[in-house]
TINU-981869 format. One line per field, with one value per residue (C-alpha): residue in one letter; x, y, z. Coordinates in Angstrom, 3 decimals. Layout:
<sites>
resn <- A/...;
east <- X/...;
north <- Y/...;
up <- Z/...;
</sites>
This chain:
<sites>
resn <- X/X/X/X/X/X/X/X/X/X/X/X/X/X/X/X/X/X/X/X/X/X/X/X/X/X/X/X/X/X/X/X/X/X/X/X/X/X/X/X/X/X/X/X/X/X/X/X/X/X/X/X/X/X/X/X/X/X/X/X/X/X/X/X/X/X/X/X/X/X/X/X/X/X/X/X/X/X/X/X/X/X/X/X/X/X/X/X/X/X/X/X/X/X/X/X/X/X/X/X/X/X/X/X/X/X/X/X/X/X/X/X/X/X/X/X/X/X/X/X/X/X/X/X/X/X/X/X/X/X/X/X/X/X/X/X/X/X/X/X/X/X/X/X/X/X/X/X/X/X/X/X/X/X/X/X/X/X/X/X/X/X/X/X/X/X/X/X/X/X/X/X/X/X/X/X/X/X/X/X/X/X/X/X/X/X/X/X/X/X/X/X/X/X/X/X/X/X/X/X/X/X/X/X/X/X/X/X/X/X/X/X/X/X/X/X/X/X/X/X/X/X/X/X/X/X/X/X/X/X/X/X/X/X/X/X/X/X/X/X/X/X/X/X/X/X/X/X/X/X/X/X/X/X/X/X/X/X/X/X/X/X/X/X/X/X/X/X/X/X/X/X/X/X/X/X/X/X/X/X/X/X/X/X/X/X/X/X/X/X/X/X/X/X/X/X/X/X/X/X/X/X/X/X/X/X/X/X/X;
east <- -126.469/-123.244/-122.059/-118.691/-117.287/-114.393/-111.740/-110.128/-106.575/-106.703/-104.146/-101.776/-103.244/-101.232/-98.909/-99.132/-100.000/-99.811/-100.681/-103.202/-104.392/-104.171/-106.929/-109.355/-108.632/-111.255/-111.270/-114.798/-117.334/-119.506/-116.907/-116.184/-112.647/-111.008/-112.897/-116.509/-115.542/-113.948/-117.237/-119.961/-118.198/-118.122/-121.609/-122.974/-120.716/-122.514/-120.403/-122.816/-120.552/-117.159/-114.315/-112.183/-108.778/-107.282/-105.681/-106.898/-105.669/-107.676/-110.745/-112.474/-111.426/-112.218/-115.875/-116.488/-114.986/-116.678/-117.445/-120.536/-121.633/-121.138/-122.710/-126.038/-125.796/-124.120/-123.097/-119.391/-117.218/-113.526/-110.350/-107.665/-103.967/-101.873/-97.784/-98.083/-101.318/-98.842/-98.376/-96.960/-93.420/-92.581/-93.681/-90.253/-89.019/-92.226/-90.670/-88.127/-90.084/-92.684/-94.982/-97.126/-96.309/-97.267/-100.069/-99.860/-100.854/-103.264/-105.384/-105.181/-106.592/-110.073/-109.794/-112.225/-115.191/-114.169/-116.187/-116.928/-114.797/-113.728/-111.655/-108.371/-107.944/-105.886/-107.757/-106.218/-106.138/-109.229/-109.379/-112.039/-115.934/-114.374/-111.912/-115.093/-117.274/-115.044/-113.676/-117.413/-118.170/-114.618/-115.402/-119.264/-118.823/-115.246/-115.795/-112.138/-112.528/-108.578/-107.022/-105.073/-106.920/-107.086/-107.268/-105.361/-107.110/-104.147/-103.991/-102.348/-99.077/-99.689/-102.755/-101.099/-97.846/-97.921/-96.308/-94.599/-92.522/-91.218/-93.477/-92.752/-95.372/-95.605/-95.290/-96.710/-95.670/-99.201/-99.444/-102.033/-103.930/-104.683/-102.748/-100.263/-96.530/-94.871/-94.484/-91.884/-90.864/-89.681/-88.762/-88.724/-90.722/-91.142/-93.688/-91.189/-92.175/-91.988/-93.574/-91.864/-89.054/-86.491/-83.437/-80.741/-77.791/-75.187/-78.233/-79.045/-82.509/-84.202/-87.417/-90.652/-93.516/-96.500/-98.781/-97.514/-99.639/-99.149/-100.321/-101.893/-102.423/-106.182/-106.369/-109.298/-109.214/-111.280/-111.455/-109.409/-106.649/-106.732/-105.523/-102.155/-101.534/-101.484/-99.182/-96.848/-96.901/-95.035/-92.445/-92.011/-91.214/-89.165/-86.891/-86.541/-83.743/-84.788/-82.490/-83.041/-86.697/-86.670/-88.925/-92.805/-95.247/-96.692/-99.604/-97.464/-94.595/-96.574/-98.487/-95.376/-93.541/-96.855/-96.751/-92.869/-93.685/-96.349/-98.958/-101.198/-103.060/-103.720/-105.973/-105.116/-108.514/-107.792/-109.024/-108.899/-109.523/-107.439/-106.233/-104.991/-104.000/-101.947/-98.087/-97.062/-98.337/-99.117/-100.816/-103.963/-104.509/-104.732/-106.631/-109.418/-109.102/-109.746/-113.001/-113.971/-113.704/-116.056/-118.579/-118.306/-119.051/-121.936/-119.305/-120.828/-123.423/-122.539/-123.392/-121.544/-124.686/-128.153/-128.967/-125.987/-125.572;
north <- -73.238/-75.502/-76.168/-74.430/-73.437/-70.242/-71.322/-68.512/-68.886/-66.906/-69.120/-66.237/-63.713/-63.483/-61.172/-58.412/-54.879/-51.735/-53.648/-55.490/-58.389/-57.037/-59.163/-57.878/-54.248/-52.321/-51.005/-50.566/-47.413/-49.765/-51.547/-54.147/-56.060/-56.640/-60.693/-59.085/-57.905/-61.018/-63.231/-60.569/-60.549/-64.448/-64.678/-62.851/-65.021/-68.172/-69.375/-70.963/-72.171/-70.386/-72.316/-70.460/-71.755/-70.292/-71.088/-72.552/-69.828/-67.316/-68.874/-67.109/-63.520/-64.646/-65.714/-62.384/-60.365/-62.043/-66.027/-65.772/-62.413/-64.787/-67.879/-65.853/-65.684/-68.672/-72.047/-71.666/-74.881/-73.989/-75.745/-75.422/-75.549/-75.986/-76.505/-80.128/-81.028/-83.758/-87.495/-88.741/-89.791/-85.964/-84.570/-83.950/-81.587/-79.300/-78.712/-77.261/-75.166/-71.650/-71.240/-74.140/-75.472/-72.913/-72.746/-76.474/-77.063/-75.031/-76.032/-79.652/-78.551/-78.467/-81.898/-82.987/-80.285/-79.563/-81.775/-79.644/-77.330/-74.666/-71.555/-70.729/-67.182/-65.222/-63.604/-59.952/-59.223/-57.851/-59.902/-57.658/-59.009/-60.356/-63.185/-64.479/-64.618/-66.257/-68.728/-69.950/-70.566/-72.486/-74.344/-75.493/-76.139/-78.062/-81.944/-82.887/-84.194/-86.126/-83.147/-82.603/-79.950/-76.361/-72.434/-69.854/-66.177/-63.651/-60.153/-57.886/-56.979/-52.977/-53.279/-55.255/-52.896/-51.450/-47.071/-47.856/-50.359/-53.620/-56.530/-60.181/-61.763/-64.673/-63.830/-66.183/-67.415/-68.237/-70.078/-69.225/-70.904/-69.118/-72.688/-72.201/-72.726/-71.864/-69.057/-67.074/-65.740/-62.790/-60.400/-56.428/-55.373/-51.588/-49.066/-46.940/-43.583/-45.941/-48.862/-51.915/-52.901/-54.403/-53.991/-55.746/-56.515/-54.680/-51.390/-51.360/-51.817/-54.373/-53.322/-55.871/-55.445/-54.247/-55.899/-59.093/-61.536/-62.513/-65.106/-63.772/-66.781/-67.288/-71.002/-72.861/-76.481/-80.025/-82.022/-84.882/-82.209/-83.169/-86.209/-84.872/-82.770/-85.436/-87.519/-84.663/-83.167/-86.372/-86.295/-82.573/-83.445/-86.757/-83.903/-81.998/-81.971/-82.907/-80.928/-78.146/-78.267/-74.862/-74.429/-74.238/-76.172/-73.443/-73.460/-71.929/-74.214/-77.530/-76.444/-75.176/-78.684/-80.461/-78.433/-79.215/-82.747/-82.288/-83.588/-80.608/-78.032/-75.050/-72.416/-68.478/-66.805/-63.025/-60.369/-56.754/-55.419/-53.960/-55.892/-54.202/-55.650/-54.803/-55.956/-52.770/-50.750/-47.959/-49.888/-49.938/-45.923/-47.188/-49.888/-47.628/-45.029/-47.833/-49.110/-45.327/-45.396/-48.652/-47.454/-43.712/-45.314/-47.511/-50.735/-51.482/-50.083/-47.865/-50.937/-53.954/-56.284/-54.939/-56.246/-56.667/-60.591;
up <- -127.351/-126.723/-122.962/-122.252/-119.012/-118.681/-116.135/-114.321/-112.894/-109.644/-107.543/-107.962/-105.855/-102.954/-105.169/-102.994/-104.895/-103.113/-99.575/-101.029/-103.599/-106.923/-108.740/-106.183/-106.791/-107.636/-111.019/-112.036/-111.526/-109.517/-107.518/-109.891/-110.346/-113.692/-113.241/-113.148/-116.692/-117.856/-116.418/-117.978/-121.587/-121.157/-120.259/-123.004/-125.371/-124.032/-121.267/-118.612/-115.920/-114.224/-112.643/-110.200/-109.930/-106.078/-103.018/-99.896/-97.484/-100.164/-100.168/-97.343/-99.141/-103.144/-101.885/-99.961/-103.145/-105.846/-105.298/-103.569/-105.657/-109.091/-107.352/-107.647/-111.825/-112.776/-111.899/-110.239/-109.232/-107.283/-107.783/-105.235/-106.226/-103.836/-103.652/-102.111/-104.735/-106.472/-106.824/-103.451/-104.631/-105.948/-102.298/-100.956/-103.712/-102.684/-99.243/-101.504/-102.713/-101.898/-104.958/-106.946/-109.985/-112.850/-114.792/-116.314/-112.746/-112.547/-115.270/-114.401/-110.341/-112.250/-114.103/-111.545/-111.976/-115.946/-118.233/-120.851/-123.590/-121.515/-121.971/-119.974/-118.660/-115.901/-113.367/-113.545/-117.559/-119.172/-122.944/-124.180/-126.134/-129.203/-127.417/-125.607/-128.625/-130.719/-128.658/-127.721/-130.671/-131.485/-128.402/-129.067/-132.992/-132.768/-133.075/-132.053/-128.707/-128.422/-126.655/-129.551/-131.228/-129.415/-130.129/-128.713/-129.087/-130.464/-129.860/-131.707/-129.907/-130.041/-128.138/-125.093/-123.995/-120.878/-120.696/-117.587/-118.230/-120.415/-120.959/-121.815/-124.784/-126.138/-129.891/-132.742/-136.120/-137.561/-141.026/-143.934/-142.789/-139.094/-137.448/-134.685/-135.796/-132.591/-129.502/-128.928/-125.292/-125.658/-122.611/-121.861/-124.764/-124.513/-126.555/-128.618/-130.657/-133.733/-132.024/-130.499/-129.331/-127.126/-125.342/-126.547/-124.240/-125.859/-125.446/-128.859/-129.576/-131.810/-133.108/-133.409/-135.459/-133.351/-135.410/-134.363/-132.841/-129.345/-126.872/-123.546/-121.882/-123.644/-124.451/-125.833/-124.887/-124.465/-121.766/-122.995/-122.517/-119.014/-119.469/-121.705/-118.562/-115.878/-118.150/-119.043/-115.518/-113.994/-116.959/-115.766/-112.203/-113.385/-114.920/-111.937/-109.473/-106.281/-104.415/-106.389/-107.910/-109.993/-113.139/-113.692/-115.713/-118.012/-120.795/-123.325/-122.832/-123.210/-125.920/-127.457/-126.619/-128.766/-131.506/-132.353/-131.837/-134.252/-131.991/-131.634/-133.978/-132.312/-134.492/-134.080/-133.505/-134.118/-131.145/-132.395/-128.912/-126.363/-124.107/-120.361/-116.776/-113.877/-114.525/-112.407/-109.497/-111.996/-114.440/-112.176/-112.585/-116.588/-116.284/-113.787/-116.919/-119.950/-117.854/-117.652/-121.638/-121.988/-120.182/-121.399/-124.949/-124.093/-123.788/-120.279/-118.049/-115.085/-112.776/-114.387/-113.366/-113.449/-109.795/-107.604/-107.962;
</sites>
């Protein structure tokens, strides 16, 4: 069995849900969160280490919810990003600013305590059995180590829309041969009687295949990938204005930026399962009622972990 570790990017928690933290909602029959889910269907897939990507000011309440619980079953590091976590000479445009960096950031927090493939995921989206299982064994067969070479797990776009309300995906052009061509952001995607669709401005509708394949933020990466981030993260903040220091350093837009360059090959592993999290307030009634399902049909036991960990 091949080393890889699943990195979870929970820095974003302080969104406050309903009056509280909506990753650490309770979702589960036995008091699990959506992450419980996301670190048993890794576990069984071979993962044998978890890094937690959060805040400082969180870390007392992620360790009571679930940190300590998942210390007991697997090997957990944390990684702490933070607004002022940047090189020196870029410090003043973060006093110009009241969230981090994005999730380019986030990933390269754990270049210290990530030395092995690992797999990118956000902290409130359940990915579903398949994702897990095929990106472990992407990760611990691959022989690319350069950073260059990567997977991204798709999901098919009518299995990620939310009924109350418009979603933005990442949608893919994929070639023959399962390679990444490029993403496209596209906003306010809504489930229509025919499908998919969105609102144009003049409120016509354009429709979009819901059988397209979209990103969900599910990246498959070595290592060495570290080191492209670092690099490209100062060019990001070079081409920020100082006074005004808007933008983020996403995933999706730096793998993107690669793949025109022709730098990167990213394969397209295929997940047929459903994938659900909590964009709005109401989503988290749907999400309680799609764990109900998985463990109604044997999916998962009752009691997420046979002992409590």
């Amino acid at each position: 069995m091949g080393k890889a570790t699943l990195v979870i990017m929970a820095a974003g928690i302080g969104s406050r849900f309903g009056g509280g933290i909506k990753q650490l909602e309770t979702v589960g029959p036995g008091g699990e969160i959506i992450m419980d889910y996301s670190i048993y269907d890794a576990l069984e897939a071979g993962f044998d280490k978890v890094v937690f990507v959060i805040r400082k000011d969180l870390d007392e309440d992620f360790k009571r919810v679930i940190g300590k619980r998942i210390e007991k079953i697997v090997d957990v590091e944390y990684a702490y990003q933070e607004l002022w976590d940047i090189p020196e000479q870029y410090r003043g445009m973060a006093a110009k600013r009241k969230k981090p960096w994005g999730t380019g950031q986030a990933v390269l927090c754990c270049k210290d305590v990530v030395k092995e493939p690992f797999l990118v995921i956000n902290a409130d989206d359940y990915y579903g059995k398949e994702a897990y299982q095929k990106a472990y064994e992407y990760l611990t067969n691959k022989s690319e180590t350069d950073g260059y070479s990567a997977c991204m797990i798709g999901f098919m776009l009518k299995n990620t829309l939310s009924d109350n309300g418009g979603v933005t995906r990442g949608i893919c052009k994929v070639d023959d041969e399962r390679m990444l061509a490029e993403i496209i952001e596209t906003q306010g995607i809504i489930r229509t009687e025919d499908g998919a669709a969105v609102k144009d401005e003049d409120g016509t509708f354009t429709t979009i295949d819901i059988e397209s394949e979209v990103s969900m933020n599910m990246w498959g990466l070595s290592p060495a990938f570290m080191d492209i981030l670092e690099k490209g993260f100062k060019e990001f903040l070079d081409r920020l204005d100082p006074e005004n220091p808007a933008g983020e350093y996403l995933l999706p837009t730096i793998i993107g930026g690669l793949l025109e360059e022709g730098r990167m090959q990213v394969e397209v592993l295929r997940s047929h399962d459903k994938w659900f999290g909590v964009t709005y307030k109401e989503d988290k009634k749907d999400v309680v009622e799609e764990i109900q399902k998985l463990v109604a049909d044997g999916t998962y036991a009752e009691k997420l972990f046979a002992e409590n960990p």
